[in-house]
VEXKOL-629584 format. One line per 4 residues: their letters; for each residue x, y, z of N, C-alpha, C, O. Coordinates in steps of 0.05 Angstrom, whole numbers, m for minus. Example, Ala and Ser with C-alpha at 12.3 -4.5 7.8 and 13.67 -1.06 7.14 Angstrom:
2
as	264,m114,156,246,m90,156,264,m66,156,285,m66,169  257,m45,142,273,m21,143,258,1,157,268,23,161
//
This chain:
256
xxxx	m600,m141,m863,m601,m164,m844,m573,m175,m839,m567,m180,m816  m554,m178,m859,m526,m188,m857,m509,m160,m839,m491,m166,m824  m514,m143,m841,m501,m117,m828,m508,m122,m798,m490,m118,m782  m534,m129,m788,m547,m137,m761,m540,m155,m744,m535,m152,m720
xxxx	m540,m183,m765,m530,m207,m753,m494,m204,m759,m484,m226,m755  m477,m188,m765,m444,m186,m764,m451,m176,m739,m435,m186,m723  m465,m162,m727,m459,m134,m706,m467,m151,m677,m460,m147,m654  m480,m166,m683,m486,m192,m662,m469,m205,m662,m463,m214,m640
xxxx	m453,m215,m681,m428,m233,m671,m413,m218,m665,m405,m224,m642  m401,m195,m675,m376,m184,m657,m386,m176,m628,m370,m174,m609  m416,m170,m624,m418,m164,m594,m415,m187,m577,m410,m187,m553  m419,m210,m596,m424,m246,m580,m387,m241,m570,m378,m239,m547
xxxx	m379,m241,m587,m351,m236,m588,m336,m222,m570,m318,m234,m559  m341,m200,m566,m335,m183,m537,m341,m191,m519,m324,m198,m502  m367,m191,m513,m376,m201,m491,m361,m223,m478,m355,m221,m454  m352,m247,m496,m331,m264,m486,m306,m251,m484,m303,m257,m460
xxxx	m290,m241,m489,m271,m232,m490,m267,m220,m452,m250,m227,m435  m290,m200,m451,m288,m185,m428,m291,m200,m407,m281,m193,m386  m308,m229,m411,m303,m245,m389,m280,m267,m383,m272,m276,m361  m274,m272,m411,m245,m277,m403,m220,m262,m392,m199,m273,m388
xxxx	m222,m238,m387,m205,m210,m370,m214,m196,m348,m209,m173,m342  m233,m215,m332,m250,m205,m310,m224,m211,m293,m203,m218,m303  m231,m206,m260,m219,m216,m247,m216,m245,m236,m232,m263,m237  m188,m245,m222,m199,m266,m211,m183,m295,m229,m187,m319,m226
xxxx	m165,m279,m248,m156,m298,m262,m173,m307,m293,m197,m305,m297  m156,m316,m307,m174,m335,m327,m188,m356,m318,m210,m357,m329  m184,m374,m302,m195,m392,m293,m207,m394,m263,m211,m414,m248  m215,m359,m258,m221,m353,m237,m204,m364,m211,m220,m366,m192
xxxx	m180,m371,m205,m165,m379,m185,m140,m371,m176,m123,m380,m160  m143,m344,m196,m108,m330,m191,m122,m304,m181,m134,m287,m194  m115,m305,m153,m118,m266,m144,m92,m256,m151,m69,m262,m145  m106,m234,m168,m86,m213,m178,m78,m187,m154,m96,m172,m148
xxxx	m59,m185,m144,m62,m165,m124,m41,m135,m135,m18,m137,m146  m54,m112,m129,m37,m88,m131,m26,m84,m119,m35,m84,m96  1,m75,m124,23,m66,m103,40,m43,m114,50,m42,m137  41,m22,m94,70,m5,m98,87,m15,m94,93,m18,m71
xxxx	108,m28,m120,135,m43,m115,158,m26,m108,181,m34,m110  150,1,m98,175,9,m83,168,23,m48,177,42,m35  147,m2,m43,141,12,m10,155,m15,m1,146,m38,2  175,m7,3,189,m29,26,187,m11,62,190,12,71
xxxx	180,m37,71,180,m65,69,157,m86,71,155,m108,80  138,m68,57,114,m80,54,121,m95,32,125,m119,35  124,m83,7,132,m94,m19,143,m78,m41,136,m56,m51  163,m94,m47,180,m77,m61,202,m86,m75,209,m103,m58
xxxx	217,m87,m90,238,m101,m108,263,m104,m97,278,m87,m86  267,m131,m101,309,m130,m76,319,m129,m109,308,m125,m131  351,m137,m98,372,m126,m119,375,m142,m143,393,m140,m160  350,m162,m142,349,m182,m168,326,m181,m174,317,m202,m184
xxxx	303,m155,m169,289,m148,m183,260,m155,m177,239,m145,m183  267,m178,m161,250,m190,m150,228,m183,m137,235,m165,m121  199,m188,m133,182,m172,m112,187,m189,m90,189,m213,m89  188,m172,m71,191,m186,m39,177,m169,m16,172,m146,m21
xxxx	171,m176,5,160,m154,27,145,m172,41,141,m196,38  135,m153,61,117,m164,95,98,m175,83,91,m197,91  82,m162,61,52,m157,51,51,m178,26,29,m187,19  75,m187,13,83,m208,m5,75,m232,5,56,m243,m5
xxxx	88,m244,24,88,m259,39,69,m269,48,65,m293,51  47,m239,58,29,m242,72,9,m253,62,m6,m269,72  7,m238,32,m5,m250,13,m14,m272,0,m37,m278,m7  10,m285,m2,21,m316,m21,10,m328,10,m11,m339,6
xxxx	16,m329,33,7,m351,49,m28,m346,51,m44,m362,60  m32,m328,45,m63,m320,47,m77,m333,27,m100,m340,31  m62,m338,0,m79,m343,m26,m67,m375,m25,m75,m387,m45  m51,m390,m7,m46,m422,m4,m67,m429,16,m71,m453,18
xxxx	m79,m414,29,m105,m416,51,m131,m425,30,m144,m445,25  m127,m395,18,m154,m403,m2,m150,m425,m27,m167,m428,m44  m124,m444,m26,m129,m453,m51,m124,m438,m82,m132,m448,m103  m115,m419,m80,m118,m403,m107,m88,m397,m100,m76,m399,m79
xxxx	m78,m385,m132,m45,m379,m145,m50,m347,m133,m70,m338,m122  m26,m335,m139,m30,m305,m128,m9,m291,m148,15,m297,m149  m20,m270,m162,m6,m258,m181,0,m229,m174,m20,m215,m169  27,m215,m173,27,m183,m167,32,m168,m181,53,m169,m194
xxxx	14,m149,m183,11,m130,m204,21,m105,m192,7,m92,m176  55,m95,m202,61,m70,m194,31,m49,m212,21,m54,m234  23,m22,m190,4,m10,m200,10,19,m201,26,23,m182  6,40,m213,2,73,m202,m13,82,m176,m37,89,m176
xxxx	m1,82,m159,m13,81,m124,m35,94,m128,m58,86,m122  m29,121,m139,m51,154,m143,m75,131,m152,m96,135,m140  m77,107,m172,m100,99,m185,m117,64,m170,m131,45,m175  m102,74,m153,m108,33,m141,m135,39,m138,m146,17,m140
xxxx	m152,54,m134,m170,39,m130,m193,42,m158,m216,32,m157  m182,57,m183,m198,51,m203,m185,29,m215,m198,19,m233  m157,14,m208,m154,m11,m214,m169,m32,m202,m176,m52,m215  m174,m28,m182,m191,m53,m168,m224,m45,m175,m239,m64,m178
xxxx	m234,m23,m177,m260,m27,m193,m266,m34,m217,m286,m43,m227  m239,m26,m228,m232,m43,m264,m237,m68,m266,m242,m76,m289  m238,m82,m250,m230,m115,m246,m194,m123,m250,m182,m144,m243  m186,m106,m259,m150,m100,m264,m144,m119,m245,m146,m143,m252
xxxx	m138,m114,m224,m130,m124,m197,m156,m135,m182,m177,m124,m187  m154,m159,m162,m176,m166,m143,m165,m148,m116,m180,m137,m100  m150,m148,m115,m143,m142,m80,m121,m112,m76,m110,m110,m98  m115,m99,m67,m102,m76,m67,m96,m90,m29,m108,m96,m8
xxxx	m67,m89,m42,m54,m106,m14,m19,m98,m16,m1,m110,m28  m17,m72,m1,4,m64,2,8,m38,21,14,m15,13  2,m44,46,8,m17,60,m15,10,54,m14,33,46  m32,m7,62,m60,5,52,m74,11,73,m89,m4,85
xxxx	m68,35,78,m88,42,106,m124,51,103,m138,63,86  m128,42,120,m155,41,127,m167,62,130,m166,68,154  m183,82,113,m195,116,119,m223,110,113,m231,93,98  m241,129,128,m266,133,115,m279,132,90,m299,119,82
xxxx	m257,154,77,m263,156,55,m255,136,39,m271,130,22  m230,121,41,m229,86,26,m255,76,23,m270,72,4  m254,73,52,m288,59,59,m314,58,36,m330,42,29  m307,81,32,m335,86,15,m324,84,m19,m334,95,m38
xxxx	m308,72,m17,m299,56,m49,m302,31,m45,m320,16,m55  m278,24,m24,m271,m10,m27,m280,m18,0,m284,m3,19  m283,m51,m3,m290,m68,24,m262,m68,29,m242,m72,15  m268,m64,61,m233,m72,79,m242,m103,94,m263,m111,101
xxxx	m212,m117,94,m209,m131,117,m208,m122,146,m209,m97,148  m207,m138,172,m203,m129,188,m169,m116,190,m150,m128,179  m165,m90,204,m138,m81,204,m114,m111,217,m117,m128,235  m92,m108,201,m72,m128,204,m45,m116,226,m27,m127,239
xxxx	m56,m86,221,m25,m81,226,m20,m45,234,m19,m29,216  m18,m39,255,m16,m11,262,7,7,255,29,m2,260  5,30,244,29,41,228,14,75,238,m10,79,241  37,95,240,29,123,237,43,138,224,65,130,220
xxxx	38,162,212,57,182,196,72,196,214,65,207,235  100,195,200,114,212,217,136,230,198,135,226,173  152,247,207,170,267,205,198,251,194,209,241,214  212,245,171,229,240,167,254,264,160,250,280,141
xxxx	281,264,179,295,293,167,322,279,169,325,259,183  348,294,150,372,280,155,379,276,187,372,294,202  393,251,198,407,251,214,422,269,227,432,262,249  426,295,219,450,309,220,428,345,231,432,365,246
xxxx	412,336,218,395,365,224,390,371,240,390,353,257  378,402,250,368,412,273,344,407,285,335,410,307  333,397,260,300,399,274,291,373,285,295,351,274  280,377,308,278,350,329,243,342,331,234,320,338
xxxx	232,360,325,197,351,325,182,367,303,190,384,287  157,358,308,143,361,279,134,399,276,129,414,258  135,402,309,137,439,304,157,453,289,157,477,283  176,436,282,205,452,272,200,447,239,215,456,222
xxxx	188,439,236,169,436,204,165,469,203,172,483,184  154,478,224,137,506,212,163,521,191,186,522,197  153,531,166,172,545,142,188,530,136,211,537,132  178,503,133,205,485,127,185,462,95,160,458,92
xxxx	202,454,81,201,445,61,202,417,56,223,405,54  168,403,51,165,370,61,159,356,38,135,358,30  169,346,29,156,329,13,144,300,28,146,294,52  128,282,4,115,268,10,95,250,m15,83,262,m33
xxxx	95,221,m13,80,208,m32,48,213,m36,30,211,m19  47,224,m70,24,238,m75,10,211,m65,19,190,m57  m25,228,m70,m40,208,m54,m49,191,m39,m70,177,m37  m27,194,m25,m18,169,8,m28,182,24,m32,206,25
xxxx	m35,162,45,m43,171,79,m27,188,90,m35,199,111  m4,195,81,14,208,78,2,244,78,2,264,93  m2,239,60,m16,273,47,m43,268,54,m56,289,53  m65,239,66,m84,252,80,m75,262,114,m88,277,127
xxxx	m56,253,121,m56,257,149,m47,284,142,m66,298,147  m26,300,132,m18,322,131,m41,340,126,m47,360,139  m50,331,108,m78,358,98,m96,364,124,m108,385,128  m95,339,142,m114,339,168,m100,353,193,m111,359,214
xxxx	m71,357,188,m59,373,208,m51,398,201,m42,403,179  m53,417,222,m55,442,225,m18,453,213,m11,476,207  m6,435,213,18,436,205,26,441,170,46,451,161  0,427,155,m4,450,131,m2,464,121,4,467,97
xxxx	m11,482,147,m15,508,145,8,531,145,9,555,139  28,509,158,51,514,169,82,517,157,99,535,157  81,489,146,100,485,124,107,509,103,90,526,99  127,510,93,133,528,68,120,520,35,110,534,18
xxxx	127,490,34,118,479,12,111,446,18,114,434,40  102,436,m3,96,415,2,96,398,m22,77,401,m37  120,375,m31,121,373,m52,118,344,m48,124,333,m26  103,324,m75,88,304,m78,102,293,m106,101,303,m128
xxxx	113,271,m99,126,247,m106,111,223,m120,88,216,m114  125,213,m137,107,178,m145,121,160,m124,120,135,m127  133,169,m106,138,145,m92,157,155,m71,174,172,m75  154,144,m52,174,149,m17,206,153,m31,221,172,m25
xxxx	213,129,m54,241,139,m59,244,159,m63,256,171,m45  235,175,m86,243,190,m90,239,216,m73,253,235,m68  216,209,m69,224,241,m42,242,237,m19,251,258,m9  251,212,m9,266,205,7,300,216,m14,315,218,6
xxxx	312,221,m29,319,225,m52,332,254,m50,355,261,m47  306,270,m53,304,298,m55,316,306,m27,332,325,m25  306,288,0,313,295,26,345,287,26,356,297,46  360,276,14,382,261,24,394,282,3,417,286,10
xxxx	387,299,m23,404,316,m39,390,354,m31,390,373,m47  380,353,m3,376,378,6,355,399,m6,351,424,m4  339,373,m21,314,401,m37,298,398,m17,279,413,m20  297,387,m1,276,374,19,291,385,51,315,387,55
xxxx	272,388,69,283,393,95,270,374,106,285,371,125  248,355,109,233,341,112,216,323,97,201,335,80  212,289,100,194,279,88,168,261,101,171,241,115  149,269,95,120,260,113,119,223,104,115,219,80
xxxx	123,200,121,123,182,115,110,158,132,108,159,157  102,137,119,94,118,145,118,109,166,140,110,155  118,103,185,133,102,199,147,78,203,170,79,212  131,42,193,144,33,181,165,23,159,178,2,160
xxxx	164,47,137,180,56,113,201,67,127,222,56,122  202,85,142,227,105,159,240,84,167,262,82,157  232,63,185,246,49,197,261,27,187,280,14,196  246,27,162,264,7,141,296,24,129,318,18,120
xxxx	284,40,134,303,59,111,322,68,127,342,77,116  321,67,150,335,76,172,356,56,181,379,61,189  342,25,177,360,8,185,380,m4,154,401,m17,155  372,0,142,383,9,108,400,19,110,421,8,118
xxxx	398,52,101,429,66,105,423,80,135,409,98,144  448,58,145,444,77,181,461,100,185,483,101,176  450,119,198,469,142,197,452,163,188,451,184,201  435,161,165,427,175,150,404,189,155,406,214,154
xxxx	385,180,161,361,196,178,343,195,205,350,174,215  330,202,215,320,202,236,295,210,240,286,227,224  280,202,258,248,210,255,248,232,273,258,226,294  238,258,271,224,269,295,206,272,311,184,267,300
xxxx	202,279,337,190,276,360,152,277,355,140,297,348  144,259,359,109,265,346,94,247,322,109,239,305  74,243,321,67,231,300,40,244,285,30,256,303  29,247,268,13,262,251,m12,245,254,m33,254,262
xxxx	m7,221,246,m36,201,250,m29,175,251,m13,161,238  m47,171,273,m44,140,281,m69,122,265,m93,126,263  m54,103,256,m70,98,233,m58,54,227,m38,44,236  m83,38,206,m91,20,213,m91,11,176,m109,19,161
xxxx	m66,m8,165,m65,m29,145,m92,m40,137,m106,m40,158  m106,m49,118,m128,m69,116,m119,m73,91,m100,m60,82  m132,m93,77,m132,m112,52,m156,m84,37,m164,m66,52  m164,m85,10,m175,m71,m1,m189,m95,m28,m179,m105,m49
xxxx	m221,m98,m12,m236,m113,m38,m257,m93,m49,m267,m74,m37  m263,m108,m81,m274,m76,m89,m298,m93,m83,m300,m117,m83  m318,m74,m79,m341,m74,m66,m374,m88,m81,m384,m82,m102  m378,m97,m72,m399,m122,m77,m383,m148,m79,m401,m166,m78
xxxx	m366,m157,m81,m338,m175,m79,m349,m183,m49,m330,m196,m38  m366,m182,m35,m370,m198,m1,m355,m220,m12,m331,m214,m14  m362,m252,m23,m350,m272,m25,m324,m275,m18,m316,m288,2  m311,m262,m36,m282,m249,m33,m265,m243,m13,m242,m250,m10
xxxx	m288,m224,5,m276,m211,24,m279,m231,49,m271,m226,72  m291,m252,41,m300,m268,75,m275,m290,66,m254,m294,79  m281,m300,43,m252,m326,40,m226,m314,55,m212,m324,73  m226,m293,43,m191,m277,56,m197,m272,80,m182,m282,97
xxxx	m215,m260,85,m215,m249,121,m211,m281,141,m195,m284,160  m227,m298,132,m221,m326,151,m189,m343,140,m177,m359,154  m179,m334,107,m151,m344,110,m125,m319,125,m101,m323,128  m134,m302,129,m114,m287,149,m125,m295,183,m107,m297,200
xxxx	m147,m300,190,m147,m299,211,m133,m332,222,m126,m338,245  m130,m348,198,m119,m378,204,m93,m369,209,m79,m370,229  m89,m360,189,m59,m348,194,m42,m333,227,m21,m336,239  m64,m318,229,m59,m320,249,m66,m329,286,m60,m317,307
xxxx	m81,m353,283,m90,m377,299,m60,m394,300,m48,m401,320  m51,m396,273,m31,m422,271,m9,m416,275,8,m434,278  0,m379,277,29,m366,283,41,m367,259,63,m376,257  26,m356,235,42,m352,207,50,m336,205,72,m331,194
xxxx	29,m321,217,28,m292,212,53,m271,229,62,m249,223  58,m289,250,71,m279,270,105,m278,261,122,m263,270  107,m300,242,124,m311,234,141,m292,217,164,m285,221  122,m286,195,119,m267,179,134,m237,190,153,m226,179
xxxx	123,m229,211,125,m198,225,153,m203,235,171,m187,230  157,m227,251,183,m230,260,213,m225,237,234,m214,244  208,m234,216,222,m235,187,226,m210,187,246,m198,194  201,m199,175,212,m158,166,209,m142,184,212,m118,179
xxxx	200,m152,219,208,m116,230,220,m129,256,227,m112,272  224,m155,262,241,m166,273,229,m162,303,242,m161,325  192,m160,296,180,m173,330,153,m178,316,147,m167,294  140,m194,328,106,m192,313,90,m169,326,85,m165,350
xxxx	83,m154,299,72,m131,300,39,m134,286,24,m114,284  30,m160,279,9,m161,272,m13,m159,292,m12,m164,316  m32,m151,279,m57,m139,309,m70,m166,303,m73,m176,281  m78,m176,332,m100,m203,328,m127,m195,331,m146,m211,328
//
């Protein structure tokens, strides 16, 4: 009987524990959000370490809508979304495009923001469009829209190799030290990086997939997903949002 009733208190015991590490905060009022802290200029670290970006921003004024603190959780991109079914993270909010197959994991917001994959190669190179890929050597961020838009083009097939990165730097990296002849990227990342070190690279002619940002709630979370969907849409009623876009790409690029 004493062996029975210990095994009931340590389960009484857990059981609390695990709900104090749900989401949503300890006190249920801090959204925790996942981010790749090196996708600038969505979000990503400046030179004091700091997290900063479009999607930062977009964030923190999103979670002053709802009343709630907002916490960011740098994550493993390849795993965001068994973090957000973990309860780990509430929101996967960083340059998160919108696919079918998402779909059928996580609830999306409405799309914020239109972005497509494109062809990144040195400044200096020959090749001017995404045909000049054929036998040529691309890297690209594992698990990204990135490597789904590529797998979906016939250009695949085409390429010589195809090498997969934890992150845009570093394949951006490999392209600027010549292991790389090409890197498959969103097209707002290129343009960051472009106005970064200028001189340095250039996009080529074409785009791979045209494609659509959303917020990422894990699923049965409706509640969740309606507070945020009506504090982004205030946001942008009141020109926050606009505000915002004007800051990091220097026109408002948010879809209403």
């Amino acid at each position: 009987m004493r062996k029975t009733a210990l095994l009931v208190i340590i389960g009484s015991i857990l059981l609390v524990l695990a709900g104090c590490s749900g989401t949503g905060g300890k006190d249920g009022n801090t959204l925790v959000v996942g981010i790749d802290d090196k996708f600038a200029p969505m979000g990503f670290r400046d030179e004091n370490n700091n997290i900063v970006g479009f999607d930062i921003d977009y964030a923190k004024a999103a979670a002053e809508k709802m009343g709630k603190e907002v916490q960011f959780q740098p994550i493993d991109w390849s795993s965001k979304e068994s973090e957000l079914n973990s309860g780990r993270i509430d929101l996967i909010w960083n340059g998160y495009t919108i696919t079918d197959e998402r779909k059928e994991k996580v609830l999306f917001t409405k799309p914020y923001l239109s972005n497509s994959q494109v062809a990144v190669v040195l400044a200096d190179s020959p090749l001017a469009k995404l045909e000049d890929l054929n036998g040529k050597a691309v890297g690209l961020q594992s698990l990204s829209s990135a490597a789904d838009a590529l797998n979906a083009s016939p250009l695949k097939d085409q390429v010589k190799s195809v090498a997969e990165f934890k992150d845009n730097v570093l394949a951006l990296t490999d392209l600027k030290t010549g292991r790389l002849d090409a890197v498959i990227i969103d097209e707002v990342v290129a343009r960051y990086y472009m106005a970064k070190e200028k001189g340095v690279f250039k996009i080529v002619d074409g785009t791979l997939a045209p494609e659509e940002y959303g917020v990422g709630v894990k699923k049965g979370n409706e509640e969740l997903l309606k507070q945020l969907q009506t504090a982004m849409d205030e946001l942008n009623a009141d020109g926050t949002a606009a505000k915002l876009s004007e800051k990091w790409f220097g026109e408002d690029k948010v879809l209403k």
